[in-house]
C-alpha positions in Angstrom: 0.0 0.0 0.0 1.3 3.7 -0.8 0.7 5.9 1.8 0.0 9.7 1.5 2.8 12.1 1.7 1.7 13.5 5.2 2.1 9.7 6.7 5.9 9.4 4.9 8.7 10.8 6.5 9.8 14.2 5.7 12.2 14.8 3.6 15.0 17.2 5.0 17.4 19.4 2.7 20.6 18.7 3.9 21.3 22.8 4.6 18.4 22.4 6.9 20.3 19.5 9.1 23.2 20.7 8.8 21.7 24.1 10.6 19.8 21.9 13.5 23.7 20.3 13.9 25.2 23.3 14.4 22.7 24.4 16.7 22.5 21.8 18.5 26.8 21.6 19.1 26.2 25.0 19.9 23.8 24.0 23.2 26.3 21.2 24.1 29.2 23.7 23.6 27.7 26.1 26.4 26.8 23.3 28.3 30.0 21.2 28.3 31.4 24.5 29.8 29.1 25.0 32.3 27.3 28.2 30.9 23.5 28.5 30.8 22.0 27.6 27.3 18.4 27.9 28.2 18.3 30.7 25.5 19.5 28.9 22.8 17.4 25.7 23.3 14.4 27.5 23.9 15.0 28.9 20.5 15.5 25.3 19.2 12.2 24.6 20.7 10.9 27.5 19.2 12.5 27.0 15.6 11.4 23.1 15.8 8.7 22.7 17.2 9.5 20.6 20.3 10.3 20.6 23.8 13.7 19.5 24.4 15.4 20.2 27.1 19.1 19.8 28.9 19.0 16.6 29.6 17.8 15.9 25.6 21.3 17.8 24.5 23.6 16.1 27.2 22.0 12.2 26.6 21.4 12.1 22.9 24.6 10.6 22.4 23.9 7.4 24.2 21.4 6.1 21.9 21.6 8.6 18.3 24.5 10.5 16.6 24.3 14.1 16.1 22.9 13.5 12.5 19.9 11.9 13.8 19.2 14.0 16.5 19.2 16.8 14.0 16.7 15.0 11.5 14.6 14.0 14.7 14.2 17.5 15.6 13.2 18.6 12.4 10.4 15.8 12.2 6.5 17.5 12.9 6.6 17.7 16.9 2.9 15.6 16.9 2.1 14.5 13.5 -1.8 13.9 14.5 -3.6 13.2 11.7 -7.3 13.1 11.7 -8.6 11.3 9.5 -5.8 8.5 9.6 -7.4 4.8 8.7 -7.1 1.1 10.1 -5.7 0.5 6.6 -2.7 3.1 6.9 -2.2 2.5 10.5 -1.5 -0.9 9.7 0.7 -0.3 6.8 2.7 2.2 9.2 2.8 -1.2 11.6 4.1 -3.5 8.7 6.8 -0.8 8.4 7.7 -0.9 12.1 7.9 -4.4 12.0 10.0 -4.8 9.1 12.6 -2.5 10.5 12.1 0.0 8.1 14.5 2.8 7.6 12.6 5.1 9.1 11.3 3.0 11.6 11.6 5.7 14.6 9.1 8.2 12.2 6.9 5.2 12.0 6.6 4.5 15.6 6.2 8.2 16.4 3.6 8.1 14.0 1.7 5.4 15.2 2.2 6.3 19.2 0.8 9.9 18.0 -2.4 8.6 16.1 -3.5 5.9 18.5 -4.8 6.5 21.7 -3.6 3.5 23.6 -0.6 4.6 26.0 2.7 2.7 24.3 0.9 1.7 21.6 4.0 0.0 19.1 5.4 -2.1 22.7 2.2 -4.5 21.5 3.9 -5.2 18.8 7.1 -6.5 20.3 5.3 -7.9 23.5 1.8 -9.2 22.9 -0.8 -10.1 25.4 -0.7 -14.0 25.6 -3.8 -14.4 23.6 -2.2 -12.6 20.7 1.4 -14.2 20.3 1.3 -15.7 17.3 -1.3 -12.7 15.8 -0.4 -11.2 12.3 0.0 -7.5 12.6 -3.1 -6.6 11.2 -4.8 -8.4 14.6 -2.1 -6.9 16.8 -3.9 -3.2 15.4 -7.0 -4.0 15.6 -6.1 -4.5 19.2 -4.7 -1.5 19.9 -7.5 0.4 18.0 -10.0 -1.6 20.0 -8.4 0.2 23.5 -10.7 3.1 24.6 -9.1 5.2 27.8 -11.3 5.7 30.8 -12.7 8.6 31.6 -12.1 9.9 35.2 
């Protein structure tokens, strides 16, 4: 199935990475020398869209290179899109489970347009009843979850 170009990853001109790159070595710069950067990453925020913070700028090396941070950030903060079907969510699930290239777009994708809290972990850990269910059964599942109202 081909999905519509708001469910595909964005496509980011290299001059735009290479900007989030130097912005973001310019936070860990400040930080690594002990000088406030709360300016600069709230203008990240603010350029972005998102809502990192310190701890974002100081840990990203641990699990993503500087590259990947940068295309991250430039990703839609909450890509919610209404009128999203069972059809495409479970083509974004067939991409997740394949290990897709852009598997992390996919999963914040599908965690954004699904209601049920850690939606994609289903995937990887079933309930017992659904171990050996194809993925198409795994998102009806999640779709069927409806929060309670307090």
């Amino acid at each position: 199935m081909h999905l519509r170009p708001e469910l595909l990853p964005p496509r980011i001109p290299a001059a735009r990475l290479a900007e989030l790159a130097a912005a973001i070595t310019a936070v860990e710069d400040r930080l690594e020398h002990g000088e406030d950067a709360t300016f600069l990453i709230e203008a990240f925020n603010a350029d972005t869209g998102n809502n990192y913070d310190e701890y974002d700028f100081r840990g990203y090396h641990s699990t993503q290179t500087l590259e990947e941070f940068a295309y991250e950030a430039a990703w839609p903060s909450y890509p919610k899109i209404p009128d999203i079907t069972r059809d495409e969510l479970v083509e974004i699930a067939e991409r997740i489970v394949a290990v897709d290239p852009d598997t992390d777009f996919y999963v914040h994708l599908f965690e954004t347009n699904t209601v049920r809290p850690a939606a994609v972990s289903v995937f990887y850990h079933p309930p017992a009843h659904l171990t050996d269910a194809s993925v198409t059964e795994l998102v009806d599942f999640i779709l069927s979850y409806r929060p309670i109202a307090l």
